[in-house]
N, CA, C and O of each residue as an XYZ file, in Angstrom:
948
protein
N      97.376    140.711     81.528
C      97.728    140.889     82.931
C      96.943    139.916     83.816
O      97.607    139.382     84.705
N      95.306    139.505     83.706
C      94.904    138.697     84.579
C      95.029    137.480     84.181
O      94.381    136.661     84.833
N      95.875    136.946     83.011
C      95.778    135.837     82.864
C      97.280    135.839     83.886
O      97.230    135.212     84.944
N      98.715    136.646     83.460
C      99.538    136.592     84.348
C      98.954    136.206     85.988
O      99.363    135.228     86.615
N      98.236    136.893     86.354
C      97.626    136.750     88.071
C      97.440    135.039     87.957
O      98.160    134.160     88.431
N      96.216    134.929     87.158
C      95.752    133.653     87.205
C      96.704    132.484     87.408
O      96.459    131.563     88.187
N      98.033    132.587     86.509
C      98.618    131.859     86.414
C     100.088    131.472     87.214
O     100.892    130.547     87.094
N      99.963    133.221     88.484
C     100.471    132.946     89.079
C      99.983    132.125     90.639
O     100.657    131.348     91.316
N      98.710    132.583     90.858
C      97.794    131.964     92.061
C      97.859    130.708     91.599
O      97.821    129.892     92.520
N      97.958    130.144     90.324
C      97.878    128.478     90.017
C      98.993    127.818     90.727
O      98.953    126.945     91.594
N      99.947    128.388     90.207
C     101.511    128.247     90.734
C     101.592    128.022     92.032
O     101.623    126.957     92.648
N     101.631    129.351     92.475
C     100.950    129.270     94.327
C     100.972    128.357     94.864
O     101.844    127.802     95.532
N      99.700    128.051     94.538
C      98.146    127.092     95.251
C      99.252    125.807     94.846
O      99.995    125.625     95.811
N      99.532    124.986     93.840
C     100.536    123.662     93.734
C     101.882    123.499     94.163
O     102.541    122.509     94.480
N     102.155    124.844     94.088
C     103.045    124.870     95.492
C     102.958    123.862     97.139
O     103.401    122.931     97.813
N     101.907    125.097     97.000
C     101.517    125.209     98.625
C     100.924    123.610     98.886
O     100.991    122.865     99.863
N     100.441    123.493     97.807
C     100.018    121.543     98.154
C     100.784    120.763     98.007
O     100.523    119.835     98.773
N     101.962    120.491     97.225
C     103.459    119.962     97.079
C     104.158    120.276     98.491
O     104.790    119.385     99.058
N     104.090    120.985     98.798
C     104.982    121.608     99.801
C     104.989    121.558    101.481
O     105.905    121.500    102.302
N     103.344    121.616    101.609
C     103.304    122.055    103.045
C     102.976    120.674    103.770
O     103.499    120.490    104.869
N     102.309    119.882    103.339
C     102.600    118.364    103.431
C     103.691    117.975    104.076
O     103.676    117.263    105.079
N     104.805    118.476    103.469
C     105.974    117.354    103.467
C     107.110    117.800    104.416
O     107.963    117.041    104.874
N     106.992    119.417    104.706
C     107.697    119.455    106.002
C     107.795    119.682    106.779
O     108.485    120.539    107.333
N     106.972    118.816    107.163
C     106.831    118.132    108.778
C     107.065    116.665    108.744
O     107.129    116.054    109.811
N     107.193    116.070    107.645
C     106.785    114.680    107.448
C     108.432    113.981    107.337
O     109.457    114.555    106.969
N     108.281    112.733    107.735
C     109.559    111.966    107.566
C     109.770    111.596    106.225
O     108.955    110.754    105.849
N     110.584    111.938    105.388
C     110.768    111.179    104.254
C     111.727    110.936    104.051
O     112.741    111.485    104.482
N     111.559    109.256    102.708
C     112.553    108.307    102.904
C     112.790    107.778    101.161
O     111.880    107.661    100.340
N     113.596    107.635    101.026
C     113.945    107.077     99.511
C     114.045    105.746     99.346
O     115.057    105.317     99.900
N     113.507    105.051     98.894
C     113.300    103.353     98.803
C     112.971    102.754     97.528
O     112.117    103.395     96.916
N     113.435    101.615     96.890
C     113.247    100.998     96.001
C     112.435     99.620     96.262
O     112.818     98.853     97.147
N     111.357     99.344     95.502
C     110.585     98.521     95.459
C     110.758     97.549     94.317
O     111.119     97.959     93.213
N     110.479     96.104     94.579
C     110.171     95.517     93.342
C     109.411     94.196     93.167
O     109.835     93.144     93.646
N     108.497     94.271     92.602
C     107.267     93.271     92.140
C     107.643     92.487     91.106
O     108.182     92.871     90.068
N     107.277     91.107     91.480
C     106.959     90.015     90.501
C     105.559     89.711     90.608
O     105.293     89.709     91.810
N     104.443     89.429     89.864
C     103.263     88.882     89.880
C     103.404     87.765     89.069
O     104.512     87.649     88.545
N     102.322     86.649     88.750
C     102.141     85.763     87.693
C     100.586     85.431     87.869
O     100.013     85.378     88.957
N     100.057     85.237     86.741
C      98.374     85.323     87.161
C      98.304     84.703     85.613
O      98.724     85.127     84.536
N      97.448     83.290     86.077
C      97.345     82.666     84.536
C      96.087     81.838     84.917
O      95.475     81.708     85.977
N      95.975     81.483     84.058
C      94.195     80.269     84.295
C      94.480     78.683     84.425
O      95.245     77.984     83.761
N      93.729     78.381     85.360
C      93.860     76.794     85.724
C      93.522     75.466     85.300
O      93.513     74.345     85.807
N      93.083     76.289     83.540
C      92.543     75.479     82.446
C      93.287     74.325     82.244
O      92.853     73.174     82.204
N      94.475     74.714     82.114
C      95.868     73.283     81.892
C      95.758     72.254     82.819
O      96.405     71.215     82.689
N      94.876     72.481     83.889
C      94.883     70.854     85.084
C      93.669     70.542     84.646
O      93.431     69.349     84.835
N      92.767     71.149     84.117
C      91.540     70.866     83.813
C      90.725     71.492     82.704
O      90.677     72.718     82.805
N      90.056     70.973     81.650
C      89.070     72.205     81.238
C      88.114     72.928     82.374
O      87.920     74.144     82.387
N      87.657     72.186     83.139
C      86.064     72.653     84.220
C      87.114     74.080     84.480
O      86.780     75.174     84.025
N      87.924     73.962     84.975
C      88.618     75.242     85.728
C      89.389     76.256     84.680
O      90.461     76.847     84.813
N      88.335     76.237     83.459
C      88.465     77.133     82.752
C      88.604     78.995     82.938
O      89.297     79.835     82.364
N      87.578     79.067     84.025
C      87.041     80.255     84.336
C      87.950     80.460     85.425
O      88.005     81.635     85.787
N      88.640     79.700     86.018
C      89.508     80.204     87.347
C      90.846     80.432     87.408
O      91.551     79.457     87.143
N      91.535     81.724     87.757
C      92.598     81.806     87.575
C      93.112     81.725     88.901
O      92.498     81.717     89.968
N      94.880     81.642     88.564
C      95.582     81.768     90.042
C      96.606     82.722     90.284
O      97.371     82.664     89.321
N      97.052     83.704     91.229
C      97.604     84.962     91.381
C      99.014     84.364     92.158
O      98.735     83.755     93.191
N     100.217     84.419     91.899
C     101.410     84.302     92.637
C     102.200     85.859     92.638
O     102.699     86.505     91.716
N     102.096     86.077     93.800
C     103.009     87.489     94.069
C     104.298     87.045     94.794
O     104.376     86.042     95.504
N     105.544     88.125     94.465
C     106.003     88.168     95.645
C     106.464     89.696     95.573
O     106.018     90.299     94.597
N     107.239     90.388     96.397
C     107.900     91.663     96.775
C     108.708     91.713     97.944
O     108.649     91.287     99.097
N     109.716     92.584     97.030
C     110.497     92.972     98.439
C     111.113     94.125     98.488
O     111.915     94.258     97.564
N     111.032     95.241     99.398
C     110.746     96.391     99.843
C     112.302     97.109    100.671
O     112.455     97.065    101.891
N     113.229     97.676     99.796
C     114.270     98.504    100.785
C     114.212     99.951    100.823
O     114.353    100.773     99.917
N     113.900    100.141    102.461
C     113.992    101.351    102.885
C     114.976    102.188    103.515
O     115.959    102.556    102.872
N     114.845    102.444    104.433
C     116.072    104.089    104.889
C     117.771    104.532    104.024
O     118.978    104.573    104.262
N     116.492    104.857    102.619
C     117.370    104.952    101.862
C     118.049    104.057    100.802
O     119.060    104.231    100.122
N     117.194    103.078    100.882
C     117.691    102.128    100.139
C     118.913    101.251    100.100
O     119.619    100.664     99.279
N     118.808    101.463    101.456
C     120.079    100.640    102.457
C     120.202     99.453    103.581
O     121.157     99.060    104.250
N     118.618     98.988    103.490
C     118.135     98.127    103.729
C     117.138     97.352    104.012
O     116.264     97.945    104.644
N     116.774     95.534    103.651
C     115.621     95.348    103.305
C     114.500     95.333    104.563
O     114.418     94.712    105.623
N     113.769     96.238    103.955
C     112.383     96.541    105.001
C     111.365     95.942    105.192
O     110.690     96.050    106.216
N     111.012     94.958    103.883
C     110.004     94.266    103.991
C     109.806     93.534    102.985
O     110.218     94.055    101.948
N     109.127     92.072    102.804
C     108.814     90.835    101.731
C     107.545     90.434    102.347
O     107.315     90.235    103.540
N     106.646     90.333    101.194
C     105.339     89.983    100.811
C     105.010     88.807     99.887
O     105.254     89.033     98.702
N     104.552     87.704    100.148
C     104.068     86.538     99.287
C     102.770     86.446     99.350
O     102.153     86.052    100.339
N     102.239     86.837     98.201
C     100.906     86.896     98.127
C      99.827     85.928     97.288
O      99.330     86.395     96.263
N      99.437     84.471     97.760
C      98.988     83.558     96.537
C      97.352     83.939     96.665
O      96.947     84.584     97.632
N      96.448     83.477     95.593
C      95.402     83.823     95.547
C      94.805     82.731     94.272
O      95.519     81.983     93.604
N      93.333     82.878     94.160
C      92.644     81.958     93.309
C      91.550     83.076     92.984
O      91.184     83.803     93.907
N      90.996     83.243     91.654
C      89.893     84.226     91.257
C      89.613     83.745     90.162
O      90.403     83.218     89.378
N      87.921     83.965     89.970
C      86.788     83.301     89.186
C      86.655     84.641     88.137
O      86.655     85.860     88.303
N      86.551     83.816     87.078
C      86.112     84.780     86.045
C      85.222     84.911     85.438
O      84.990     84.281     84.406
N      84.197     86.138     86.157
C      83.016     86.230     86.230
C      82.378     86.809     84.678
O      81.381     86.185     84.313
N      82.824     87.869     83.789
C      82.678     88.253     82.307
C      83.709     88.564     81.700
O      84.767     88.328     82.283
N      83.748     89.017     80.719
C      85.697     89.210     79.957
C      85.915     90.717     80.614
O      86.728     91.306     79.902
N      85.597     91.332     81.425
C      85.885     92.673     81.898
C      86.340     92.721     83.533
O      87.163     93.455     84.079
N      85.178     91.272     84.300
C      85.446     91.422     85.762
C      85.704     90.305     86.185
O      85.273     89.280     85.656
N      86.609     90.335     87.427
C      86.543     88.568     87.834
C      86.757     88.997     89.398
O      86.817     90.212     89.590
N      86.851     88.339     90.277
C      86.733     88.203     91.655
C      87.645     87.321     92.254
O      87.901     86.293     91.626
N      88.249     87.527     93.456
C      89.544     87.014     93.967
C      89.568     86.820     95.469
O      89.024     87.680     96.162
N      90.086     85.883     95.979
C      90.480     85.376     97.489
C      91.803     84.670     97.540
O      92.280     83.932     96.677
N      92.283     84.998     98.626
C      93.655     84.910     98.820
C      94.169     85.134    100.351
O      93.405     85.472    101.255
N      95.906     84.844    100.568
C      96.524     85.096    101.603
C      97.463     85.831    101.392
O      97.577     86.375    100.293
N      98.237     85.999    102.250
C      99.350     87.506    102.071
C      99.873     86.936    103.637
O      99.272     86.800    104.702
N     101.683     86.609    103.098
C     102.454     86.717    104.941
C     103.619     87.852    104.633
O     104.676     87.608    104.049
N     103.257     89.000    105.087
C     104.270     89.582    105.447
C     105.442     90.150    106.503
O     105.265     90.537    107.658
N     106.342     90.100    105.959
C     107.482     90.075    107.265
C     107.955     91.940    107.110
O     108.545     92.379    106.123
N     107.663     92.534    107.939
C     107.899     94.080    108.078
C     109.224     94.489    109.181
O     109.375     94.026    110.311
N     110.129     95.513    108.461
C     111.414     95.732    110.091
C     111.194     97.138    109.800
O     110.401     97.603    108.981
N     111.991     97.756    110.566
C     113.005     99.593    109.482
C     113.277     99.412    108.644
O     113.809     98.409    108.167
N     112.803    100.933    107.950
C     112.368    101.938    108.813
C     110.693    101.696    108.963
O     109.920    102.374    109.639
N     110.339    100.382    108.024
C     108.363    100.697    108.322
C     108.107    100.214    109.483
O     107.050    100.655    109.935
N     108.550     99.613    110.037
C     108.243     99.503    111.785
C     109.222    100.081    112.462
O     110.160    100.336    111.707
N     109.485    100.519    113.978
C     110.533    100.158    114.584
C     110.453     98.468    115.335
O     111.480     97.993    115.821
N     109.179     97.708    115.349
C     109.172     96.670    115.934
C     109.624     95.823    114.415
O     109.586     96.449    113.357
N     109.937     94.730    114.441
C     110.005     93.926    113.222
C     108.610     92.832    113.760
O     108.304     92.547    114.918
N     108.065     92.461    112.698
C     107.301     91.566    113.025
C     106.474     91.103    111.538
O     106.498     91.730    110.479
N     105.917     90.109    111.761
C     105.077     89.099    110.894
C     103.221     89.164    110.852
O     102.454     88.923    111.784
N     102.962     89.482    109.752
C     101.320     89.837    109.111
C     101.241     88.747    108.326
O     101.963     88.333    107.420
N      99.998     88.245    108.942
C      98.668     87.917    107.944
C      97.924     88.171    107.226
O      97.259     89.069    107.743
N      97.549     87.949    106.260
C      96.566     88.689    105.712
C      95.807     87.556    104.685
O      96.277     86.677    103.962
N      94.267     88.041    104.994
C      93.643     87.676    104.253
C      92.373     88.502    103.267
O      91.381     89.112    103.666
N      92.811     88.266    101.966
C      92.208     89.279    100.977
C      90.971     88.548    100.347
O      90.639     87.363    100.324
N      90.358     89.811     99.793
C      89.172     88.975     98.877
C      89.258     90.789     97.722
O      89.634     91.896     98.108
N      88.864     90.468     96.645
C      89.232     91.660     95.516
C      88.138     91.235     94.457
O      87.600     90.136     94.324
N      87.933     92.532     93.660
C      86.869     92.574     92.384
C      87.802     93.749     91.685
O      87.976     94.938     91.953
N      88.340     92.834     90.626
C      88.859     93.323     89.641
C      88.190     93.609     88.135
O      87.871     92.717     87.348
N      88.030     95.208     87.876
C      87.805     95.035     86.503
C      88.602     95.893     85.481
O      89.132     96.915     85.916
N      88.699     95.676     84.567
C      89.237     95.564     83.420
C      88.952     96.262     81.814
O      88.252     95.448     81.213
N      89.190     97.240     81.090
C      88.435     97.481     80.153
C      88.933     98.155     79.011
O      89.323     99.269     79.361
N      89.058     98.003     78.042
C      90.068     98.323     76.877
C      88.850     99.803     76.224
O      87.631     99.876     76.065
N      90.128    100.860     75.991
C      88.968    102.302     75.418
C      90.131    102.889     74.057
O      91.172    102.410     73.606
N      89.642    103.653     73.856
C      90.264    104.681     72.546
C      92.063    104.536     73.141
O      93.044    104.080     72.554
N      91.963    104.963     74.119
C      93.354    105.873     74.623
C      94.264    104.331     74.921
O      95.448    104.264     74.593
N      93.638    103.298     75.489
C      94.276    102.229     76.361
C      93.706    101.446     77.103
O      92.679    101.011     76.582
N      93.964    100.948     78.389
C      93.567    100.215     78.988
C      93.366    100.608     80.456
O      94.335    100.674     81.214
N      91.927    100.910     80.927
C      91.811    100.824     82.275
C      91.317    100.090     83.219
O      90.380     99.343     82.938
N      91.818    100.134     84.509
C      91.023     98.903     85.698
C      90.717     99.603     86.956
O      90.869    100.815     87.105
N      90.343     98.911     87.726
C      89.758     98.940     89.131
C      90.155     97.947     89.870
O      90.064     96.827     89.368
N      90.689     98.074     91.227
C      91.139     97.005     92.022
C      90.322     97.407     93.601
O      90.632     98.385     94.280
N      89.538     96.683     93.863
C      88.516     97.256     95.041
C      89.376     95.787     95.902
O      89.127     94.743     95.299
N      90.218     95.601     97.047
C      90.652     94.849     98.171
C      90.123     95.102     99.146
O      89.994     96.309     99.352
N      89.543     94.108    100.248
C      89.508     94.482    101.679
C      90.383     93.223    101.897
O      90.583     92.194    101.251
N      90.816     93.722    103.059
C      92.140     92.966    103.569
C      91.730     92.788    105.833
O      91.541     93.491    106.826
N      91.804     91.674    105.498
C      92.019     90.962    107.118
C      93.039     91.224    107.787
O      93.606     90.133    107.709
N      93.834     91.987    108.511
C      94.891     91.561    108.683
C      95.313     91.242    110.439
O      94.831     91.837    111.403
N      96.107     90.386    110.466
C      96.386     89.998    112.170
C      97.895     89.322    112.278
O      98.503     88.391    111.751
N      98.157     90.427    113.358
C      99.826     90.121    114.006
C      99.859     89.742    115.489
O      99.949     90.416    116.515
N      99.755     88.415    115.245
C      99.339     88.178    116.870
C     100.816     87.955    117.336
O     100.915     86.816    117.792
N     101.650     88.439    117.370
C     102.822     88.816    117.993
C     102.885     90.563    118.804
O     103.789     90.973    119.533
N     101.383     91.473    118.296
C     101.692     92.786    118.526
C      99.936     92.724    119.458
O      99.573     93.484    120.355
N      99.455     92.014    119.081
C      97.928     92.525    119.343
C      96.817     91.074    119.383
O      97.481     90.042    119.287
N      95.836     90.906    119.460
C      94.683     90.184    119.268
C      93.641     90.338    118.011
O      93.176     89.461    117.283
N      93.438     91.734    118.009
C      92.464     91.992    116.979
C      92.820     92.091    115.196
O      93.857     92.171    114.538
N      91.304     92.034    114.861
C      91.795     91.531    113.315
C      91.854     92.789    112.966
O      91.626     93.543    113.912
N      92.123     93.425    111.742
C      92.432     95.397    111.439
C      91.655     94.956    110.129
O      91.886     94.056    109.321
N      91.092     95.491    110.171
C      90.217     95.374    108.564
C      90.383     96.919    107.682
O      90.100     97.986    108.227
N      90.932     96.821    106.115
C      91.133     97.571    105.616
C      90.486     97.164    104.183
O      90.041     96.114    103.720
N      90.666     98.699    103.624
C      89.748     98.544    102.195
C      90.763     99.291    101.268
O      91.387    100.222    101.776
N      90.953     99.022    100.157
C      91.886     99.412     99.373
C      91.253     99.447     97.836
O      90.776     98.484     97.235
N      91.392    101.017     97.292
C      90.368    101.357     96.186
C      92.257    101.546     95.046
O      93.159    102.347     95.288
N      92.228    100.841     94.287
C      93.102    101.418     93.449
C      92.739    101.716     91.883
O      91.844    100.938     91.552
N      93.138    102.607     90.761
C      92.667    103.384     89.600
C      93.714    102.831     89.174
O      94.743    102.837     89.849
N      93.619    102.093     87.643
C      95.084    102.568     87.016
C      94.604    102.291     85.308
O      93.748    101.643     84.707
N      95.874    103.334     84.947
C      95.774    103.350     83.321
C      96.785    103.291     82.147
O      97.513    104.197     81.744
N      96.688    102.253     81.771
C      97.765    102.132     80.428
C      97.360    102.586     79.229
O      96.476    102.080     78.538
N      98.041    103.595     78.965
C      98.248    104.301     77.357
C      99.268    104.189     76.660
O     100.229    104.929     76.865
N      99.279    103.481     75.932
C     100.679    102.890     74.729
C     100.575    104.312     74.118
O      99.725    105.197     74.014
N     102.352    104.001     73.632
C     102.391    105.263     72.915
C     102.122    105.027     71.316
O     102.455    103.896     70.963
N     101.667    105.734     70.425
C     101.325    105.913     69.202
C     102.898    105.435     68.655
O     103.276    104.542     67.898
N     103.542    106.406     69.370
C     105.028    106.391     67.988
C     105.584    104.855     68.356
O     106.353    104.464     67.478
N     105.356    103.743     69.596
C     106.164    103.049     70.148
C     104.946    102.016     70.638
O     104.946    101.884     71.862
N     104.119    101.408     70.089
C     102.898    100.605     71.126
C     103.308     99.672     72.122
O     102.558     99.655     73.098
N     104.337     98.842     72.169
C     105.068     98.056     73.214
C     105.552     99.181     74.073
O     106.268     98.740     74.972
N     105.399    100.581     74.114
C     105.421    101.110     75.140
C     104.475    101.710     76.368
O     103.928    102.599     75.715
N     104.122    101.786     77.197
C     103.130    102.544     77.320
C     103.668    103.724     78.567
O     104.793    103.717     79.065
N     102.507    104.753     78.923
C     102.742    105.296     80.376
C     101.458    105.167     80.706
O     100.450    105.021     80.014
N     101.705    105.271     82.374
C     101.340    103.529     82.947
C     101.304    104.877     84.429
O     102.325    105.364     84.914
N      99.507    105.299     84.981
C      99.324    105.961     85.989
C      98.213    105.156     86.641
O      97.218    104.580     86.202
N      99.008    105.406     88.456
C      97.755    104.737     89.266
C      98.044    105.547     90.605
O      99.060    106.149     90.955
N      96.795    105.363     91.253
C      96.293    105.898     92.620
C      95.573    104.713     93.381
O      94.648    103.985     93.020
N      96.296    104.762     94.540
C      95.802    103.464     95.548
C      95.505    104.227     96.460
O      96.390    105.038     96.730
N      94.483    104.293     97.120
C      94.008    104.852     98.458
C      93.375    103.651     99.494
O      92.611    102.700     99.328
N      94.229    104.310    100.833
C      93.972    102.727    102.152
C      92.796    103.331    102.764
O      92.732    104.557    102.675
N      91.738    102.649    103.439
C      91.214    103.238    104.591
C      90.800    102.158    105.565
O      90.251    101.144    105.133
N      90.972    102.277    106.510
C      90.952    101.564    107.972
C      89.680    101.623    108.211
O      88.962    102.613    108.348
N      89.412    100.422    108.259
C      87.865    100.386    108.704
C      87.494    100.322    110.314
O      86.343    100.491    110.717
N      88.435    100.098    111.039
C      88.588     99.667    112.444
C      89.743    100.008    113.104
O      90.710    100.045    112.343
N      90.025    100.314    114.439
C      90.376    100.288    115.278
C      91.221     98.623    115.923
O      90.598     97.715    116.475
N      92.856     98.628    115.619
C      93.234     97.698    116.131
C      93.884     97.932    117.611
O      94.007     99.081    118.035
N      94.286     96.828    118.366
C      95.178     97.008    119.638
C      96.709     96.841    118.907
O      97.760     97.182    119.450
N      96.613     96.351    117.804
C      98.255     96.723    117.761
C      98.644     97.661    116.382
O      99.527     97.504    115.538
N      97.650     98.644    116.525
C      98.064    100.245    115.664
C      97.522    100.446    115.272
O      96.662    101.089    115.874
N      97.283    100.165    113.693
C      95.816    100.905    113.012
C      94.805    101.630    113.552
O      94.190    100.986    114.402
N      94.383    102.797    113.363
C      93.051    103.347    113.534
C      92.400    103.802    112.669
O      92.787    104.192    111.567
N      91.096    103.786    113.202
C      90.257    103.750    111.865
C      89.715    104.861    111.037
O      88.774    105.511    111.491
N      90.323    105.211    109.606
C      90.139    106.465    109.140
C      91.300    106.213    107.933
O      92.058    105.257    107.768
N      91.143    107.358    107.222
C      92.596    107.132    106.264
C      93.871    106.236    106.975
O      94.079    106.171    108.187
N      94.590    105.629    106.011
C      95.824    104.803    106.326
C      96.924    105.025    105.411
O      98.102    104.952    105.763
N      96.549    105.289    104.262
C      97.634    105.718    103.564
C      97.381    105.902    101.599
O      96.632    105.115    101.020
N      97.958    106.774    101.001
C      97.822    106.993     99.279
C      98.876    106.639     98.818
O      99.936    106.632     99.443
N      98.688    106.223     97.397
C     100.015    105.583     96.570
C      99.792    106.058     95.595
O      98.818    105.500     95.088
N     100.320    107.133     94.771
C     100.133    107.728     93.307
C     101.668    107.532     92.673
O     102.732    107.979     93.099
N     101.327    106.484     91.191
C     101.936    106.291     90.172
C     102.243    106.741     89.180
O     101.291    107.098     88.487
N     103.717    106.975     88.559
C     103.428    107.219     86.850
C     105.124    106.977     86.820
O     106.107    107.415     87.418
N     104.740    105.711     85.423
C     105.978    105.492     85.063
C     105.737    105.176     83.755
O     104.818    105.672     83.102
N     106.794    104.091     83.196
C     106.571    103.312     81.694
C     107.056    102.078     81.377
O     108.083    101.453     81.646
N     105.652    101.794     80.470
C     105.563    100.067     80.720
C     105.898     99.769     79.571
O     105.629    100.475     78.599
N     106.773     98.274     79.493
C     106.810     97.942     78.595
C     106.845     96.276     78.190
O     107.492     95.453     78.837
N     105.903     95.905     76.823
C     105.266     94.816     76.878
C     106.439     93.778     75.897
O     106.485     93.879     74.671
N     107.347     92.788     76.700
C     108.086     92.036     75.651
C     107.566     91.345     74.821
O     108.184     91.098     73.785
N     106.016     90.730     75.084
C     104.918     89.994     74.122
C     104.007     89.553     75.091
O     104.155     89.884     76.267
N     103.037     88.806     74.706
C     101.890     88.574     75.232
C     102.060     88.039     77.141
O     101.321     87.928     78.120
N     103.039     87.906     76.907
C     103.397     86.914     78.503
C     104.120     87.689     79.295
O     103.682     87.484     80.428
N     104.743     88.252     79.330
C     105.227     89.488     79.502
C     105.647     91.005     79.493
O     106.118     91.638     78.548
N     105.288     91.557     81.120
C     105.036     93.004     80.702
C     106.124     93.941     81.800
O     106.231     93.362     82.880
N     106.619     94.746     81.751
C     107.370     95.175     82.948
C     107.239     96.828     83.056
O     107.708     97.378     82.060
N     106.856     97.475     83.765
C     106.646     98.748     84.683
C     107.860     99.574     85.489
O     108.321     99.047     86.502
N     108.358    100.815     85.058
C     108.893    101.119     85.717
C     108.970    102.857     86.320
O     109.490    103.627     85.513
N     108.520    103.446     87.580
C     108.800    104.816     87.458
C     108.662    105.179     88.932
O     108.896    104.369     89.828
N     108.318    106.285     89.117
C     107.846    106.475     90.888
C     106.553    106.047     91.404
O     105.463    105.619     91.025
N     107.044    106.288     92.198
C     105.684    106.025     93.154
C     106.011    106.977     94.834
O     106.809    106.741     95.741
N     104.799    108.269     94.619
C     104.685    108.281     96.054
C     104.088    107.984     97.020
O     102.868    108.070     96.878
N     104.510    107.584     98.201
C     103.251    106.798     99.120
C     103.508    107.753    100.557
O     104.489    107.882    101.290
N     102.169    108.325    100.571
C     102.061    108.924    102.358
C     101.303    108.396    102.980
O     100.118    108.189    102.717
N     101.877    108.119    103.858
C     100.871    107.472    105.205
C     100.890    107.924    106.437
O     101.942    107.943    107.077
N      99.613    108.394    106.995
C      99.128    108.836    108.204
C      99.305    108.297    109.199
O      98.921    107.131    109.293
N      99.952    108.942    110.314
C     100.712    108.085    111.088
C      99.264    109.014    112.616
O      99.535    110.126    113.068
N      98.505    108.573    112.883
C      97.326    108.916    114.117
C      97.971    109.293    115.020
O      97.590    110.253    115.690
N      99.207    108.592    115.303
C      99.543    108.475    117.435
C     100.071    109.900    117.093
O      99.866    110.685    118.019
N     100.755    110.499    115.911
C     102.061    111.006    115.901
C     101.453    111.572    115.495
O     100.343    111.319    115.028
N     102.623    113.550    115.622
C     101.627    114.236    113.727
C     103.043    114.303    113.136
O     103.329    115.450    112.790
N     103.557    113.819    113.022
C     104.386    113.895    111.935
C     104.165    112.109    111.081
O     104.321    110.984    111.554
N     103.874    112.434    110.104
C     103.338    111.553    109.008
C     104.658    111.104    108.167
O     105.758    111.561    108.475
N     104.512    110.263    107.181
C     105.662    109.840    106.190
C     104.969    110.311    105.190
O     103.926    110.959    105.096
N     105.808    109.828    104.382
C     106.527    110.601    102.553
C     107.841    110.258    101.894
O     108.960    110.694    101.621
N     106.956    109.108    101.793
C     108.126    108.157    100.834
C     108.162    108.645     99.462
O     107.228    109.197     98.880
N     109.907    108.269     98.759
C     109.656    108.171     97.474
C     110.514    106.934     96.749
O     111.563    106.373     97.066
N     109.850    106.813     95.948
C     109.943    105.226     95.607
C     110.349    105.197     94.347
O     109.888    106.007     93.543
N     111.167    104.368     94.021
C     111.571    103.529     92.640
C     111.055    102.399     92.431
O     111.665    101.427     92.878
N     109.999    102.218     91.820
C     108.924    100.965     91.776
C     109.360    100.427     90.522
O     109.364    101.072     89.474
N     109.796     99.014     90.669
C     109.882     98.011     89.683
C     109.433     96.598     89.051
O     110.114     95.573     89.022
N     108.406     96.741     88.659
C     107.686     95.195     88.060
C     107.673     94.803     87.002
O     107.705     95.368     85.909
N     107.613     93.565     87.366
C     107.382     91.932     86.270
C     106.181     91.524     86.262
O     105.732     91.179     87.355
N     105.425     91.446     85.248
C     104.092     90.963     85.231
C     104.562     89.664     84.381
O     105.547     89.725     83.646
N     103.701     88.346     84.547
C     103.455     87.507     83.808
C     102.035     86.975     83.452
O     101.353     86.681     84.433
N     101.485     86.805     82.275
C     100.296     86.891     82.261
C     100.281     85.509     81.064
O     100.717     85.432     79.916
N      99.634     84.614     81.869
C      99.281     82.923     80.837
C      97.887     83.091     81.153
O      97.337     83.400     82.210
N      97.270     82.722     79.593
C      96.113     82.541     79.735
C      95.743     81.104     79.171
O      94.580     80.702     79.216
């Protein structure tokens, strides 16, 4: 009988945290999809053995997946500091409309990241620590400085090893106070879980949800997206 109780207050309680969140909140169904390429700059040179280079791009449809909301090009250069960590600087121009703005407009961004890396029993885990510059001098003057902690973990499956499932958590936080929105405090979470799968060494591709809420300050009604996240990794070493 008290395990019945127990196991119904469990129930409850994940309920009540699934649940009470979300309605009040705007939510929206959107498909995402990532290309990366990140390889080493050894081939123009030996000296630039240790340095790799990051090419992103993305592009983002929202209200419903009925139209495109947003594209991100993200290039970057990072030093490889031991076989576990390396360190990164970079730019980011993104072009944002609806439903993630009602204004449409154009971001800057400038990143710097410490990535690490580490192979265990189960798979493969990392760390992605970003702070990000960012400035829309079409909306505002000031720069918005943000910090971005992301977790993630690949576990191949036993019966299938070119397969894996593939979980991550990105958490934003605003370090500052901008004139054209941001304030400073939480900004937004991204929790993952899908399944990856590796065609060979050069290629890897990801596919499953992703939910992302973001705290909207001026307003209290917040978002609660849900996402169909789709990536291409390319990886030359």
């Amino acid at each position: 009988m008290l395990n019945k109780i127990n196991m119904f207050m469990a129930l409850t309680i994940l309920g009540l945290l699934i649940s009470d969140p979300v309605m009040a909140d705007i939510n929206d169904n959107q498909t995402w999809g990532n290309i990366t390429a990140v390889g080493s700059l050894s081939s123009f040179t030996p000296a630039l053995k240790n340095f790799k280079y990051w090419a992103e791009f993305q592009g983002r449809f929202g209200d419903n997946t009925s139209r495109f909301s947003q594209a991100i090009i993200r290039p970057g250069i990072g030093y490889v500091i031991n076989n576990t960590t390396s360190a990164w600087l970079g730019y980011a121009s993104v072009h944002t409309a609806e439903p993630f703005s009602k204004t449409t407009f154009n971001e800057r961004r400038i990143w710097q990241q410490l990535l690490l890396s580490d192979k265990f029993s189960f798979g493969t885990a990392s760390s992605r620590s970003r702070l990000e510059e960012r400035l829309v001098p079409s909306l505002g003057d000031d720069t918005s400085l943000r910090l971005r902690q992301m977790f993630k973990v690949w576990a191949p499956l036993t019966a299938a090893p070119a397969y894996s499932v593939v979980v991550s958590d990105e958490y934003y936080l605003n370090l500052n106070n901008a004139d054209w929105g941001p304030r400073k405090g939480f900004d937004q979470n991204r929790a993952f879980i899908g399944i990856g799968y590796d065609f060979d060494k050069v290629i890897k591709t990801e596919i499953g949800y992703m939910n992302q809420y973001i705290n909207r300050p001026r307003t209290s009604i917040n978002r609660n997206d849900h996402i169909l996240s789709l990536n291409i990794y390319f990886s030359y070493y």
